[in-house]
N, CA, C and O atoms as a Maestro MAE file, in Angstrom:
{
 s_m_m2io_version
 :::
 2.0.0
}

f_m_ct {
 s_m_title
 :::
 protein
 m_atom[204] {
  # First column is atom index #
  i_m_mmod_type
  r_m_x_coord
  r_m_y_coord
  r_m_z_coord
  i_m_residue_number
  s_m_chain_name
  s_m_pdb_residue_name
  s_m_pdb_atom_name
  i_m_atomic_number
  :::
  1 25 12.819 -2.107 14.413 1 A "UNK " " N  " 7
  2 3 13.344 -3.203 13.627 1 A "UNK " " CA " 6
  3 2 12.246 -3.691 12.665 1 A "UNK " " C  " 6
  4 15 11.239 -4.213 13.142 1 A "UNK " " O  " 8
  5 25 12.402 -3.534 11.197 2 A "UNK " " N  " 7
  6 3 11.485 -4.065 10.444 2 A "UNK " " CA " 6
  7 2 10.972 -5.419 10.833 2 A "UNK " " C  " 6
  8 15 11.587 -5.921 11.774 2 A "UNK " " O  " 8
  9 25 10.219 -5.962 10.450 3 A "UNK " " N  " 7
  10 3 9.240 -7.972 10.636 3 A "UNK " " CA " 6
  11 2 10.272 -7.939 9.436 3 A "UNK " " C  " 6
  12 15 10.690 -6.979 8.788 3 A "UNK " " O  " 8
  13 25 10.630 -9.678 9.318 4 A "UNK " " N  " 7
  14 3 11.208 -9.773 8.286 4 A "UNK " " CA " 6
  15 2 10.111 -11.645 8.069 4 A "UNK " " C  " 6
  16 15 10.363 -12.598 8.806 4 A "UNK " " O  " 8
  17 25 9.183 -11.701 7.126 5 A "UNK " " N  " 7
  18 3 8.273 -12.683 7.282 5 A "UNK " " CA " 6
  19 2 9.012 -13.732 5.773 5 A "UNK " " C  " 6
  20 15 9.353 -13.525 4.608 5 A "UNK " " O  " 8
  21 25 8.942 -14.973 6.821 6 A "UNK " " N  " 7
  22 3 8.523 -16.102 5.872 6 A "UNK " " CA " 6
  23 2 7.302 -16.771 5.899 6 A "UNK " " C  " 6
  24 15 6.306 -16.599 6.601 6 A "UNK " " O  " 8
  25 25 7.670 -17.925 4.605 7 A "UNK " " N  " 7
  26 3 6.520 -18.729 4.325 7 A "UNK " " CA " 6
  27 2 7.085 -20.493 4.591 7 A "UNK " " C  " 6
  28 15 8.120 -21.023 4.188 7 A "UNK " " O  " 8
  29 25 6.114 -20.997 5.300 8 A "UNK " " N  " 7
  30 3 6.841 -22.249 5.901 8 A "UNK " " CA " 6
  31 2 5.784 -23.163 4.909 8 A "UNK " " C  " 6
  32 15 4.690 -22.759 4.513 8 A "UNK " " O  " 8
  33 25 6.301 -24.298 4.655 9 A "UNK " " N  " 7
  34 3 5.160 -25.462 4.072 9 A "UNK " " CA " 6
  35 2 4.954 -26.463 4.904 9 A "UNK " " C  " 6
  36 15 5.946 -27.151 5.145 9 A "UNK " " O  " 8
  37 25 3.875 -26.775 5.461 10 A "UNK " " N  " 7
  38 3 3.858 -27.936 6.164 10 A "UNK " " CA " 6
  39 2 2.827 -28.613 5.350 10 A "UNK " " C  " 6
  40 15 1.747 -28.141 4.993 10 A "UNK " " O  " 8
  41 25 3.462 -30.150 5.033 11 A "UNK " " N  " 7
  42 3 2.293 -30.665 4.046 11 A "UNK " " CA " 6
  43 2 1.761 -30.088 2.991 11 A "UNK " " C  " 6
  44 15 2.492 -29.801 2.044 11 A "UNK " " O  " 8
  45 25 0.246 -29.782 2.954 12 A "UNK " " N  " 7
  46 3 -0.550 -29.357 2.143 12 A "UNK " " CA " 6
  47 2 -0.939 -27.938 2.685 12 A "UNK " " C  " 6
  48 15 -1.898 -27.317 2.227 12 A "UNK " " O  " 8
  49 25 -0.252 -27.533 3.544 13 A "UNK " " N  " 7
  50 3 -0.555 -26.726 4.008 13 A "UNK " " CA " 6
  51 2 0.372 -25.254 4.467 13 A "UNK " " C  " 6
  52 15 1.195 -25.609 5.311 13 A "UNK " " O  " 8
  53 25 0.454 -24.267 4.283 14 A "UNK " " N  " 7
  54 3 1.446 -23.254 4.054 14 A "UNK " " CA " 6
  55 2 0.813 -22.075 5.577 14 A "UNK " " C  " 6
  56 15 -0.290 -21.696 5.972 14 A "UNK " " O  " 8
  57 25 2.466 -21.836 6.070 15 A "UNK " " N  " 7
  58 3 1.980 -20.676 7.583 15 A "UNK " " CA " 6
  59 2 3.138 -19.607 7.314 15 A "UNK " " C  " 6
  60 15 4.308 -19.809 6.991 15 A "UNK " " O  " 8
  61 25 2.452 -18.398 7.546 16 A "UNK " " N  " 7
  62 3 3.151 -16.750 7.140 16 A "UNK " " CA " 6
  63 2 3.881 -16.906 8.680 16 A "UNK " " C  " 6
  64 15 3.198 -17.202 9.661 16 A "UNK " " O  " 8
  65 25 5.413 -16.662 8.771 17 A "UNK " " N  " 7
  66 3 5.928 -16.337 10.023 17 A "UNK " " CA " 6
  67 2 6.859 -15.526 10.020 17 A "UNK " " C  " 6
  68 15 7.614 -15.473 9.050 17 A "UNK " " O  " 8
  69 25 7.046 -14.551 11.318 18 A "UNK " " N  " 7
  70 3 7.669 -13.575 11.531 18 A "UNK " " CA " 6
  71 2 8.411 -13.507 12.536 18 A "UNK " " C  " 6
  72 15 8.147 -14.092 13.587 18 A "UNK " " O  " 8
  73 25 9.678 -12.618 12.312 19 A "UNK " " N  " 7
  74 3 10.822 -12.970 13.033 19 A "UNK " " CA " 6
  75 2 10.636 -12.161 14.293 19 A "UNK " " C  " 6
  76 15 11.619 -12.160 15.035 19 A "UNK " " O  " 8
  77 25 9.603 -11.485 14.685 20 A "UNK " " N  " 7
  78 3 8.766 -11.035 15.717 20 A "UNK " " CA " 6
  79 2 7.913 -11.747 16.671 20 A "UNK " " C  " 6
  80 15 7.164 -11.301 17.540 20 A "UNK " " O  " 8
  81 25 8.279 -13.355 16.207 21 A "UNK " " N  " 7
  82 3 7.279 -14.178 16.481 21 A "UNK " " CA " 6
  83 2 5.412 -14.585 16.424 21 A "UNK " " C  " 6
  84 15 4.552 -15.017 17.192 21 A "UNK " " O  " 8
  85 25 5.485 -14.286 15.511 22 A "UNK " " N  " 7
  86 3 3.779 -13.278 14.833 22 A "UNK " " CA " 6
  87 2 4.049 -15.165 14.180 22 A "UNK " " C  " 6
  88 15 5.109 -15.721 13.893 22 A "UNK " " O  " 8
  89 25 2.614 -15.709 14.137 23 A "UNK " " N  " 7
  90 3 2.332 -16.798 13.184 23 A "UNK " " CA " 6
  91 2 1.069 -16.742 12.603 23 A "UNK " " C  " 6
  92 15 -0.005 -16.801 13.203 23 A "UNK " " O  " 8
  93 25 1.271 -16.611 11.260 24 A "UNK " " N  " 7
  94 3 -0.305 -16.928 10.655 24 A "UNK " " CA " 6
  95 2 -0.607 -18.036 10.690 24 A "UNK " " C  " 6
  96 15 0.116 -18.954 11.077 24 A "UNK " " O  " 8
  97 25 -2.132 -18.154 10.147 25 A "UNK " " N  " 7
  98 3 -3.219 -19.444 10.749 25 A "UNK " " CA " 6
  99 2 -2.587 -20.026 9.725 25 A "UNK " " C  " 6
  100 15 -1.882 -19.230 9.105 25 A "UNK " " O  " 8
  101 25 -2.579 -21.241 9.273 26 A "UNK " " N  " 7
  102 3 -2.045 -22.635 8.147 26 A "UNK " " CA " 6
  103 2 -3.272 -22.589 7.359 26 A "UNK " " C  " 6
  104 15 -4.461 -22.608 7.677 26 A "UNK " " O  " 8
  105 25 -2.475 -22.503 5.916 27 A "UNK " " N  " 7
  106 3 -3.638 -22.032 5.076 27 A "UNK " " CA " 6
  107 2 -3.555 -22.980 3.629 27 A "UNK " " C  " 6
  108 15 -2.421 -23.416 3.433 27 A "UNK " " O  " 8
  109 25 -4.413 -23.303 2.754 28 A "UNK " " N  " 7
  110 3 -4.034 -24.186 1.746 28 A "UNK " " CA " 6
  111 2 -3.506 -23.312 0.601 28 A "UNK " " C  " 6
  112 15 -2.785 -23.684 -0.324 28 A "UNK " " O  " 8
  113 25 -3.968 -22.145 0.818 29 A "UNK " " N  " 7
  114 3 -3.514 -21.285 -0.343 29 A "UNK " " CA " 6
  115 2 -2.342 -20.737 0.096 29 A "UNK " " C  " 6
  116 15 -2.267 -20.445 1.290 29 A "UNK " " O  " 8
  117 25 -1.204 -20.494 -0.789 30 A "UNK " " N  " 7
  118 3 0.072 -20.301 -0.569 30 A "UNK " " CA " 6
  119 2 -0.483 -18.692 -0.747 30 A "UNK " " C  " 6
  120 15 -0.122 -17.769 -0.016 30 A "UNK " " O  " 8
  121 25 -1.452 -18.566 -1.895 31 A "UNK " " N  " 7
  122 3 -1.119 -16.988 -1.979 31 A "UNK " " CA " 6
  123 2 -1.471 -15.748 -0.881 31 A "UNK " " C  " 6
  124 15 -1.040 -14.623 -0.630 31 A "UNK " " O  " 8
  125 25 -3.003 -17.073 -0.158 32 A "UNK " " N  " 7
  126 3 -3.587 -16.246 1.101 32 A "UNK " " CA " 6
  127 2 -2.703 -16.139 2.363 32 A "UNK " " C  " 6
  128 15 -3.027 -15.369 3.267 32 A "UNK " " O  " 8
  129 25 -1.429 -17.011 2.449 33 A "UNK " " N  " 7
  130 3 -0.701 -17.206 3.310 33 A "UNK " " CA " 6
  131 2 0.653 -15.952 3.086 33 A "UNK " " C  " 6
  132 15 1.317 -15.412 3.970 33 A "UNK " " O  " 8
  133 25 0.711 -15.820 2.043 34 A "UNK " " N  " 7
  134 3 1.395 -14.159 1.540 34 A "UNK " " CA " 6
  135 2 0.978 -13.079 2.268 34 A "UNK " " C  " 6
  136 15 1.573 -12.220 2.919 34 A "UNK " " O  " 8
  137 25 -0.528 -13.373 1.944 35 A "UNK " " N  " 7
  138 3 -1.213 -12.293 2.073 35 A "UNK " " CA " 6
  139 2 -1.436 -11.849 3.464 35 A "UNK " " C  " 6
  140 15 -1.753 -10.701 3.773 35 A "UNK " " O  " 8
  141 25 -1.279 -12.684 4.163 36 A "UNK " " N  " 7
  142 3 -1.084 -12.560 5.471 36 A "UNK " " CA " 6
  143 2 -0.302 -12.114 6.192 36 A "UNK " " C  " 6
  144 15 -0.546 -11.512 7.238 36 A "UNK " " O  " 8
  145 25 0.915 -12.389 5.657 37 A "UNK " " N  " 7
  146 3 2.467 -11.658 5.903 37 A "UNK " " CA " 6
  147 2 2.609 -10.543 5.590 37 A "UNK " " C  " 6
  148 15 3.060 -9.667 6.328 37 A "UNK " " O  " 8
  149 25 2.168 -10.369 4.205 38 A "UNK " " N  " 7
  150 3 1.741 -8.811 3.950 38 A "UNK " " CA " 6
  151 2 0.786 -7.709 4.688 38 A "UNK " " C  " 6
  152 15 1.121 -6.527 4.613 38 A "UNK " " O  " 8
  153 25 -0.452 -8.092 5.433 39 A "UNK " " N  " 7
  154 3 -0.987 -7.918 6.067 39 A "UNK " " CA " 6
  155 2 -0.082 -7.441 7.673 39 A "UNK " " C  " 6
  156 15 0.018 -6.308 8.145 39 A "UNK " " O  " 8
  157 25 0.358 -8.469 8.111 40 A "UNK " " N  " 7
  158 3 1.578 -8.156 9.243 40 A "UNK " " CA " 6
  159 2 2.189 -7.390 9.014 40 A "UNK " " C  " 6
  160 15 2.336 -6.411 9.746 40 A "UNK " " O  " 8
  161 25 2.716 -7.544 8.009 41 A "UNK " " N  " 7
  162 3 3.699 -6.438 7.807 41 A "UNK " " CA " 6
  163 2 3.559 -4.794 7.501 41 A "UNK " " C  " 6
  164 15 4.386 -3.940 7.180 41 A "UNK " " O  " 8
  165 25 2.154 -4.762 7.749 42 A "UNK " " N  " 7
  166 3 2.022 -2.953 7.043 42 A "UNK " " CA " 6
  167 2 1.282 -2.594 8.566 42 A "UNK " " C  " 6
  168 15 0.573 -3.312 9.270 42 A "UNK " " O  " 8
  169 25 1.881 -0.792 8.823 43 A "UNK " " N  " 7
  170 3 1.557 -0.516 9.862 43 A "UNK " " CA " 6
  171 2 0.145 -0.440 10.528 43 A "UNK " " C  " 6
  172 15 -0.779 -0.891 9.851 43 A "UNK " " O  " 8
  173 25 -0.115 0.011 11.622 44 A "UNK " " N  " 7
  174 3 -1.516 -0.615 11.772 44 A "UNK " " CA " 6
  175 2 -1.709 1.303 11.800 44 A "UNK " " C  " 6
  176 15 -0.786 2.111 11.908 44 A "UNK " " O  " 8
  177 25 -2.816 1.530 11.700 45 A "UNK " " N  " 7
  178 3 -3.857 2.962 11.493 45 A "UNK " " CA " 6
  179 2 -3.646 3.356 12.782 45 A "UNK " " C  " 6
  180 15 -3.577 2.778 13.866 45 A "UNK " " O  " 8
  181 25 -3.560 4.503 12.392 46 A "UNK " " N  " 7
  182 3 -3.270 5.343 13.778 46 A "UNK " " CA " 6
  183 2 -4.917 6.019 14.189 46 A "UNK " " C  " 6
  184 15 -5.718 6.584 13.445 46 A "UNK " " O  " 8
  185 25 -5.023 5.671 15.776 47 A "UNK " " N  " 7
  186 3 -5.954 5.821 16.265 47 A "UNK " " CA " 6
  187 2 -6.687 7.401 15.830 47 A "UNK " " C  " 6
  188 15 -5.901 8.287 15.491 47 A "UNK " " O  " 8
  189 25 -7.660 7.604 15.843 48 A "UNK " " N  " 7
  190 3 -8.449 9.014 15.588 48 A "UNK " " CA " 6
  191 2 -8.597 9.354 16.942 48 A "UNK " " C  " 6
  192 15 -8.748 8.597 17.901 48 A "UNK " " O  " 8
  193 25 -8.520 10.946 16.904 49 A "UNK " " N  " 7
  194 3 -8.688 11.969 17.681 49 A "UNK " " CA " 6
  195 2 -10.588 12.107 18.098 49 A "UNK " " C  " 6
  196 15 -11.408 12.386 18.973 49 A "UNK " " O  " 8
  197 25 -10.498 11.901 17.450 50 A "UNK " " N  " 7
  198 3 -12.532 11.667 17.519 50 A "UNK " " CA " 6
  199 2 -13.017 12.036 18.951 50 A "UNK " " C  " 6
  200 15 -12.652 11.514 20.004 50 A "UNK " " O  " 8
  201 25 -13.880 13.003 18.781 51 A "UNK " " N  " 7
  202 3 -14.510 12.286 20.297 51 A "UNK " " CA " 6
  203 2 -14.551 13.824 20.869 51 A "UNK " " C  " 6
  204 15 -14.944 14.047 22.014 51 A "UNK " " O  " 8
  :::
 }
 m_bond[203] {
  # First column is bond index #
  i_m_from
  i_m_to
  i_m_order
  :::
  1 1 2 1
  2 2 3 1
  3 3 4 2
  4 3 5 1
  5 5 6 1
  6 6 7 1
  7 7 8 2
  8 7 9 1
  9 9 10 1
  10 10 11 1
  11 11 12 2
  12 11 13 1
  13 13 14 1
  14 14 15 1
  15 15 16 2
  16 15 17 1
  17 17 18 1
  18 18 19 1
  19 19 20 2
  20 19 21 1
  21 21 22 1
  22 22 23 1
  23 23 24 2
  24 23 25 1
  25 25 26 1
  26 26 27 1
  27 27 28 2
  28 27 29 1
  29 29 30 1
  30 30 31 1
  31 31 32 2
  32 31 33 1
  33 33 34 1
  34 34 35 1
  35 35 36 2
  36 35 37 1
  37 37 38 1
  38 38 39 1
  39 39 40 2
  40 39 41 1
  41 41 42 1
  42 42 43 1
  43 43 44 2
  44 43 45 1
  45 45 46 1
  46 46 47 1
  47 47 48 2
  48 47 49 1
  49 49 50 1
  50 50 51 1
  51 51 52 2
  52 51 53 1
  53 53 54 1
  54 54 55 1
  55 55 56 2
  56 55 57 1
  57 57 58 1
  58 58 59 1
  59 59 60 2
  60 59 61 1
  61 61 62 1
  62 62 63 1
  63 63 64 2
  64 63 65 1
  65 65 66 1
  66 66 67 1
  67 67 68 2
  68 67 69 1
  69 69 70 1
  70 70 71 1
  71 71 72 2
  72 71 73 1
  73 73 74 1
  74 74 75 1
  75 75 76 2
  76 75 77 1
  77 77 78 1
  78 78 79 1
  79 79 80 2
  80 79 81 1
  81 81 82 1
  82 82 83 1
  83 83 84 2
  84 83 85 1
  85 85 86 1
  86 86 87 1
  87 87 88 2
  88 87 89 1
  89 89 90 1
  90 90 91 1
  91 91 92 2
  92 91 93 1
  93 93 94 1
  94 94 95 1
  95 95 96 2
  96 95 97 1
  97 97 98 1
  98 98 99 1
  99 99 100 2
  100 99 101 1
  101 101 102 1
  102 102 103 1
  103 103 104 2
  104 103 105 1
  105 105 106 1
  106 106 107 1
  107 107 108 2
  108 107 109 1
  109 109 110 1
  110 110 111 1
  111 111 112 2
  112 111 113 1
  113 113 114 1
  114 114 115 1
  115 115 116 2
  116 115 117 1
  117 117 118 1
  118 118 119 1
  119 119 120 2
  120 119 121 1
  121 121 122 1
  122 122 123 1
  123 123 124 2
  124 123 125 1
  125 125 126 1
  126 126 127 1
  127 127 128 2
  128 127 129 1
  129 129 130 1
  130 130 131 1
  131 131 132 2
  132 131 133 1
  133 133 134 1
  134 134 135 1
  135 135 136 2
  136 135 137 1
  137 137 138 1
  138 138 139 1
  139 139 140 2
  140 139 141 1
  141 141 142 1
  142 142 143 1
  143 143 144 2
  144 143 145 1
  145 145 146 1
  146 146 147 1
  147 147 148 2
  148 147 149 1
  149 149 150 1
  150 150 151 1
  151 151 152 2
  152 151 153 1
  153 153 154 1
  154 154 155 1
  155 155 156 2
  156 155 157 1
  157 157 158 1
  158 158 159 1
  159 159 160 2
  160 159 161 1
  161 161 162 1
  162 162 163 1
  163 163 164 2
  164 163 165 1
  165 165 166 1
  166 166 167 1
  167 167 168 2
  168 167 169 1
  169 169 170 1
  170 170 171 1
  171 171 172 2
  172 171 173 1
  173 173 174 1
  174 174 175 1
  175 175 176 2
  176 175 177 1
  177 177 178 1
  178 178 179 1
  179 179 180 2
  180 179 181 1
  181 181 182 1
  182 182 183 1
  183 183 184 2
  184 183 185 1
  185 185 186 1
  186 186 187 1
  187 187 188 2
  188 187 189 1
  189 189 190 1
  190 190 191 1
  191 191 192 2
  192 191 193 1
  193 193 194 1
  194 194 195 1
  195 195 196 2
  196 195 197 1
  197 197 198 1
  198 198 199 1
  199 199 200 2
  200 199 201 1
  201 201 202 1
  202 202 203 1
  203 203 204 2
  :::
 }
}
C-alpha cells in the first residue's frame, strides 16, 4: 500500500504525516516539512551483499 503523506499546520509550526502513522518532527519551514514526507516516502536502500 503506497504512504499517502500530509502536511498539518499547527500554529507557526508545520508536521509531515502519514497514513502509515509515520510523524515528522514540527518544523517552521513548510518546505523542510515537505521534505520530510518526501523523504518517507522514497524506498529505503537495499542492504549490500558485502562481506
Amino acid at each position: 500500500m503506497p504512504h499517502q503523506t500530509t502536511l498539518t499546520e499547527r500554529g507557526s509550526f508545520a508536521v509531515a504525516r502519514c497514513s502509515c502513522g509515520w510523524t515528522g518532527p514540527a518544523r517552521r519551514s513548510r518546505d523542510r516539512a515537505r521534505t520530510d514526507a518526501a523523504d518517507h516516502q522514497r524506498p529505503a536502500p537495499e542492504p549490500s551483499a558485502a562481506g
